[in-house]
C-alpha positions in Angstrom: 73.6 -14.0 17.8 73.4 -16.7 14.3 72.2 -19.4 16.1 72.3 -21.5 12.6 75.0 -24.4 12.7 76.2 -26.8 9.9 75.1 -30.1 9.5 75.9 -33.0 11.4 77.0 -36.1 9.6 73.7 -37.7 10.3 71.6 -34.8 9.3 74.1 -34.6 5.8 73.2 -38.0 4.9 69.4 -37.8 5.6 69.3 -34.8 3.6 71.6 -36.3 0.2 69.2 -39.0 0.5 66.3 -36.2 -0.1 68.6 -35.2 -2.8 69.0 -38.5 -4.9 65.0 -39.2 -4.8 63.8 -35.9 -5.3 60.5 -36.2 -4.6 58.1 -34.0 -2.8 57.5 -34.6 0.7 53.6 -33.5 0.7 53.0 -35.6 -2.9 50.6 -37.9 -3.7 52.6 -41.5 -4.0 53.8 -42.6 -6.5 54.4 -39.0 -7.4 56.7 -40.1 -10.5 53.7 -41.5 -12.7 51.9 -40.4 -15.1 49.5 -37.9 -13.9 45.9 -38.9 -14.4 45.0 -35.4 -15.5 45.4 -36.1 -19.5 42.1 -37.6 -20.3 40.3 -34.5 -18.3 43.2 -32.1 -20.4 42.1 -33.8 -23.5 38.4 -32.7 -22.7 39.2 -29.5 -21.4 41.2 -29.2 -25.1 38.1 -29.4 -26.9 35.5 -27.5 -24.9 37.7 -24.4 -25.1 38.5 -24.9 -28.8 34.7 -25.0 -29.0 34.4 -21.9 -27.1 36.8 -19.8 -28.9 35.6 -21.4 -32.4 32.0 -20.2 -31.4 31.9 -16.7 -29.7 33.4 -14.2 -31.2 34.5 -12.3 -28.7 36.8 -14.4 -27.1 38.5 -15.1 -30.5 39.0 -11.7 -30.6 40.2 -11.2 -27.7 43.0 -13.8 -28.0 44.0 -12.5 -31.2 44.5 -8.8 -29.4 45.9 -10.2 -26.5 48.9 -11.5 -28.8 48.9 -8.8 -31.0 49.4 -6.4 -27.9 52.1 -8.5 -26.3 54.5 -7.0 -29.0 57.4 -7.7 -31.1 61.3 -7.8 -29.1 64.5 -8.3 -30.1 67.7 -9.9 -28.9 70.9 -9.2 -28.2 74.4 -11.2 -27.7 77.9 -9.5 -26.2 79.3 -10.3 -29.3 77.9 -8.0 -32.3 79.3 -10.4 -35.1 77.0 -13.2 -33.1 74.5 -10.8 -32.8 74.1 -10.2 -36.2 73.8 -13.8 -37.4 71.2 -14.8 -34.7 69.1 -11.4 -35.7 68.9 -13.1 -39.3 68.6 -16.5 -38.2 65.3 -15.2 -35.9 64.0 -13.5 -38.9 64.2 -16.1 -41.4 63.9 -19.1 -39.2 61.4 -21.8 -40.8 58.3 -22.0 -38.7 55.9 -25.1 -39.6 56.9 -25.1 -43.1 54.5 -22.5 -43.8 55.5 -19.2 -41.7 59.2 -17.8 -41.5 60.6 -15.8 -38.7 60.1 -16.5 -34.9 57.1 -13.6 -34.5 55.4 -16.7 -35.9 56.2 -19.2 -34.0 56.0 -17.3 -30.7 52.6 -15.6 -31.9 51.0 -19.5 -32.1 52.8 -20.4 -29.1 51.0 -17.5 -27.4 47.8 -18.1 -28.9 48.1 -21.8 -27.4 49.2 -21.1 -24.4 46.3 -18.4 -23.8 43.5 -20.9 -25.1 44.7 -24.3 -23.8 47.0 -23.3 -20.7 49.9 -25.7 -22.1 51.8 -24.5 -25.2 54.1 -27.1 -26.7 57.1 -26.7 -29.1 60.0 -28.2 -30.7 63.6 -27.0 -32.6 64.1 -29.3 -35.5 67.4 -29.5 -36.4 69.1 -29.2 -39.5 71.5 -31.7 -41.3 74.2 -29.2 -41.3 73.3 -29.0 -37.5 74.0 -25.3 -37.7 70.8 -24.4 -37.2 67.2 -25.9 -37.1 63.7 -25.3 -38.2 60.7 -24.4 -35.4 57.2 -26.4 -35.0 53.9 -26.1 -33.0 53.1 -29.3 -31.6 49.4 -30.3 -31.3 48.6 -31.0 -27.7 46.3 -33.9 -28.7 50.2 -35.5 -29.5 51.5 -34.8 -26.5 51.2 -36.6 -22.8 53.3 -35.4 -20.0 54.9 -37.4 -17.3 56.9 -36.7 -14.4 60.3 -38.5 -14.9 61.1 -41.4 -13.0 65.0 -40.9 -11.8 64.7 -37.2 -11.2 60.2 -36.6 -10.5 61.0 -32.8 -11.0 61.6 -32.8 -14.7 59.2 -33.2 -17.2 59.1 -35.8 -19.6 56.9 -35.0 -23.1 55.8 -38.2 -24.4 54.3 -38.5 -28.1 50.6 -40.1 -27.3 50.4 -41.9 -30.8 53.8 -44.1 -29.6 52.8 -44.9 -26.3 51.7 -42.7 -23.4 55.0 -43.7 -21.3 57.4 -43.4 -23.9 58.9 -40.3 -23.8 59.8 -38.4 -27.0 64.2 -38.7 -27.2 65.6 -35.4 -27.9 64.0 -33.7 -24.7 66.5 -30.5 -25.4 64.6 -29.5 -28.3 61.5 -29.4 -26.7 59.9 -26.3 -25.5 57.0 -26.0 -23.0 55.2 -23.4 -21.3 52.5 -23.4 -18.7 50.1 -20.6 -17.9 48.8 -20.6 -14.0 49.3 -24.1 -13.3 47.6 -25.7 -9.9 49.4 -27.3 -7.8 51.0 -30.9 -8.8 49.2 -30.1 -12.1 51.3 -30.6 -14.6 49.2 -29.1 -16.9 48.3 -25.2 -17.1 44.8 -23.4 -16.7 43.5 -21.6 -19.7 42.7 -17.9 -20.1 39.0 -19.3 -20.5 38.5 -21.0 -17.4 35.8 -20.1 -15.7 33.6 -19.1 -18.8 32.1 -22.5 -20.1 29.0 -22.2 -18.2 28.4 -17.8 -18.7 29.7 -18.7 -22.4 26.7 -21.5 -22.8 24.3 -19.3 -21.4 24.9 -16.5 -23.9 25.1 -19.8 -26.7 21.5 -19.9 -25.5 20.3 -16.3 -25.7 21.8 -16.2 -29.3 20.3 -19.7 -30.3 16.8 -18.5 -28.8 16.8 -15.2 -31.2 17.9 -17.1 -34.2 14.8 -18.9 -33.6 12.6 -16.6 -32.7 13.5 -14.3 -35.8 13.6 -17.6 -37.8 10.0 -18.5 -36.7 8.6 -14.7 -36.7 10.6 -12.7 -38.8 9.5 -15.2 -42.0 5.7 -14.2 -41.7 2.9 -17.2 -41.1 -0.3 -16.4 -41.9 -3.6 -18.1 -39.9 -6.3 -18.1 -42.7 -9.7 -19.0 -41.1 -12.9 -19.6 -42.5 -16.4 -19.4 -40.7 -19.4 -20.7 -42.1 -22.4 -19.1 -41.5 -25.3 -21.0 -40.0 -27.1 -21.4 -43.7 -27.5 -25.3 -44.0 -26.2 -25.0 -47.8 -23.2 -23.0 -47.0 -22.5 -25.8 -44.0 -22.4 -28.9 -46.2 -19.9 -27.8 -48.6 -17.6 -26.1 -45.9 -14.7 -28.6 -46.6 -14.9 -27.6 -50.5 -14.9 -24.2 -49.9 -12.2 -24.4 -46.7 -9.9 -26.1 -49.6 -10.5 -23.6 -52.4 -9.5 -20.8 -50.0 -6.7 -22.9 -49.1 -5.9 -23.2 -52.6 -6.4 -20.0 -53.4 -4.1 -18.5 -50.4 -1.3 -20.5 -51.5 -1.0 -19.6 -55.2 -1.0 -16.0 -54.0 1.9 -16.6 -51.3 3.8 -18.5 -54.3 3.3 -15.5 -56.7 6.8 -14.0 -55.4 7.2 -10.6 -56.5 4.0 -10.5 -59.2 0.9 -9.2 -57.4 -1.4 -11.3 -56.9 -5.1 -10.7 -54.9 -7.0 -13.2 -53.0 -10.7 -13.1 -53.0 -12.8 -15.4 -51.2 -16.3 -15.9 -50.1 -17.4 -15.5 -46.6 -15.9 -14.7 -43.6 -12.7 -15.1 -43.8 -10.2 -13.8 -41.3 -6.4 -13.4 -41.6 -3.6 -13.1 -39.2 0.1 -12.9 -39.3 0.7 -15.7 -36.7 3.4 -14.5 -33.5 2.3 -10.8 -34.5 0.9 -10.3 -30.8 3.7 -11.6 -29.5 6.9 -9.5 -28.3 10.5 -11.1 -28.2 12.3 -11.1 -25.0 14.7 -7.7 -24.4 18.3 -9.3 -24.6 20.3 -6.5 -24.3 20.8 -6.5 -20.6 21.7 -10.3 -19.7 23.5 -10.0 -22.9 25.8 -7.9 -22.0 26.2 -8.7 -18.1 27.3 -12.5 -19.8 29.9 -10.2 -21.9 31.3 -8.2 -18.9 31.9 -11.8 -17.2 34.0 -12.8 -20.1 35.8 -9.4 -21.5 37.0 -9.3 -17.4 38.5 -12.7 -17.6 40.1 -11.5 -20.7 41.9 -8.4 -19.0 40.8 -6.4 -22.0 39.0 -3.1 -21.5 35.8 -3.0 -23.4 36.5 -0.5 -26.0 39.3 -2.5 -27.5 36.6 -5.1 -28.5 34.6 -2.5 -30.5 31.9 -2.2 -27.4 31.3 1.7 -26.7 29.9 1.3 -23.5 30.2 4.5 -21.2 33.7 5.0 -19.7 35.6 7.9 -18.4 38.5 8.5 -19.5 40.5 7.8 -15.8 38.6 4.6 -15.4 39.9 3.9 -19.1 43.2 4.7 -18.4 43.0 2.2 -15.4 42.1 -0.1 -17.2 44.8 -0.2 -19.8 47.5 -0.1 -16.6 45.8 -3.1 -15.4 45.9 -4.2 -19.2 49.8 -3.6 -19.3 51.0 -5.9 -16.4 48.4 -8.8 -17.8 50.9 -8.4 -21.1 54.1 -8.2 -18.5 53.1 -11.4 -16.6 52.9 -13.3 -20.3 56.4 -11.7 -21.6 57.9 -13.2 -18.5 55.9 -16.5 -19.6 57.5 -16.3 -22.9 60.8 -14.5 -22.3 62.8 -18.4 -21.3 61.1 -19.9 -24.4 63.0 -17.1 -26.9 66.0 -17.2 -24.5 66.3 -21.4 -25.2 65.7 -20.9 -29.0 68.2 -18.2 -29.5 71.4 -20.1 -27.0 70.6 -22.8 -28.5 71.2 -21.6 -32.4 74.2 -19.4 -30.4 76.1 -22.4 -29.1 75.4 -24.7 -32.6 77.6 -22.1 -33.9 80.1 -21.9 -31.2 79.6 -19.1 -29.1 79.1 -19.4 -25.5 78.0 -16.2 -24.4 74.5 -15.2 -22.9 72.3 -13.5 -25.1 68.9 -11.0 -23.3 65.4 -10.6 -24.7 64.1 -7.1 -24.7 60.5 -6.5 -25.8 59.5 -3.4 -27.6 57.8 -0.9 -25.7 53.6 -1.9 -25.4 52.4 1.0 -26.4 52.9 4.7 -26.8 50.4 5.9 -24.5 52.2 4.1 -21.0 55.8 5.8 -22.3 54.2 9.4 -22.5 52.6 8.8 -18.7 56.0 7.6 -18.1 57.3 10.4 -19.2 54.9 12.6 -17.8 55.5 11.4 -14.1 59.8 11.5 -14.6 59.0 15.3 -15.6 56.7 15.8 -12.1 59.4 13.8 -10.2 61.6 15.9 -11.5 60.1 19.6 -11.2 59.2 18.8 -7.2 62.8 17.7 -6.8 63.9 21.3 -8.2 61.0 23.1 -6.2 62.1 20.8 -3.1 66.3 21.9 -3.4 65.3 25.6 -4.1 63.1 25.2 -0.6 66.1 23.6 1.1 68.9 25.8 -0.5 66.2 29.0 0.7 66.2 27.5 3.7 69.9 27.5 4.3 70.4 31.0 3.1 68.1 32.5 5.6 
């Protein structure tokens, strides 16, 4: 039996009233400010700007991240539409420097994978038939919660005020990556790797100076005088005539040039008992913790460590739904750009992103499984159809 019943009048007005406000039940109050997260955003900005700027192999694996999300394409009902918004994507003005939206959406990607929070905006054109795209610099941008409806997100321009928000909010594009909750904000692909990422920082600083400090040679030069009382009281003129004489031979460069002194001298490269620490191992336990954060496998950041060949080809599924979860991330950004120029021109129809295959290898498995599925299908009516028959 439906035991559910419709509202009473009561129960219909405490609920509209839920509606108008719009605010979360289980918020912090005043849940309409601005958040107090921008300041900490700000510093998070920096420290993984820093990171990516400094280790090479999370630069690089951004860069193949966004490079592996691949190209798409979109289409409109109407071909004659279709047409003129496949030009318009290809030739769009990104920046002022960059044309086409592979641009745009490549440094959108590249933000939102590094800072969490990618920001954009559709300049229009005077003709206002179509408009130009731009990468905002999060250091510009504060965002607030609006004050008549707390579920929509105002962007505000910092430099003109941190509660003034920007006017044109349709022309804005945002994305998030993983936000927390009431965060406006998103977590970057990097979280979690400041402190493993300062340790290796460390290791790397410690061999730069330890090959600075023993791979350019020091020599000890010491001189012993015997016990004669002569040779004793002009020690200090012959310590300096040594010293003398050992510097004019290191300063020779590539002319040879041989030392002689008197006495017993000894000479030593200084460090040469010394070994430097083996790095190799904590070096590259630091690396796994940040190529697993990345989602990459190993071998696609030029690191030939031992794999199977099944354990490689898990890893490149797991590698393919990292790049599906950030298609869907992207996927309402391209679908606002392309209605957008669509109804500027007066058409009113919906228009679908389809992204180009991710790679060649995951359409032959594909293929490889539909052609299984299909042979024990055929083995599976030949046993029922044998069945029958007898």
């Amino acid at each position: 039996m439906n035991n559910i019943r419709p509202f009473s009048k009561k129960e219909r007005k405490n609920y509209s009233h839920a509606a108008v406000t719009a605010v979360p039940q289980t918020a912090s109050r005043p849940f309409a400010q601005l958040l107090g997260d921008s300041k900490s955003f700000f510093a998070e900005r920096q420290l993984y700007e820093n990171l990516k700027n400094n280790v090479p192999v999370i630069n690089g694996a951004i860069s193949k991240i966004v490079r592996l999300t691949g190209g798409f394409t979109v289409t409109c009902p109407d071909k004659k539409y279709e047409k003129l918004l496949s030009d318009f994507l290809a030739n769009v003005c990104v920046g002022g420097n960059s044309v086409g939206i592979d641009a745009f959406i490549d440094l959108y990607l590249d933000q939102l994978l590094t800072y969490g929070t990618a920001v954009g905006e559709m300049i229009m054109n005077k003709d206002m038939r179509s408009f130009s795209l731009y990468n905002s610099e999060l250091n510009n941008i504060v965002l607030k919660r609006n004050g008549k409806n707390p579920m929509q997100i105002d962007i505000c321009n910092a430099s003109q005020g941190t509660g003034t928000p920007v006017a044109n909010q349709n022309t804005i594009l945002i994305s998030v990556l993983d936000p927390d909750a009431g965060r406006l904000h998103g977590n970057s692909l990097l979280k979690g790797l400041p402190f493993v990422s300062g340790v290796l920082m460390q290791i790397f600083e410690s061999i730069a100076s330890n090959w600075e400090r023993m791979g350019n040679l020091r020599y000890a030069v010491t001189y012993r005088p015997q016990n004669d009382a002569l040779e004793k009281a002009y020690a200090k003129d012959r310590a300096l005539q040594i010293a003398k004489g050992w510097s004019d031979a290191m300063k020779s460069g590539n002319e040879i040039k041989d030392f002689i002194a008197v006495g017993d001298v000894d000479i030593k490269v200084i460090g040469a008992d010394n070994q430097i620490l083996d790095s190799e191992i904590p070096v590259r336990q630091l690396m796994e913790q940040i190529i697993a954060k990345t989602g990459l496998p190993p071998f696609m950041l030029g690191l030939n460590w031992s794999t199977t060949e099944r354990m490689a080809q898990q890893q490149t599924d797991m590698l393919t739904s990292e790049l599906y979860h950030y298609r869907r991330i992207l996927t309402p950004v391209i679908t606002k750009i392309a209605t957008m120029f669509l109804r500027m021109n007066g058409c009113t129809d919906s228009c679908t992103v389809i992204w180009d295959d991710i790679s060649l290898l995951d359409e032959t498995e594909q293929a490889k499984a539909r052609y299984y599925n299909a042979q024990a299908e055929k083995y599976h009516a030949e046993a029922v159809a044998l069945g029958k028959g007898e």
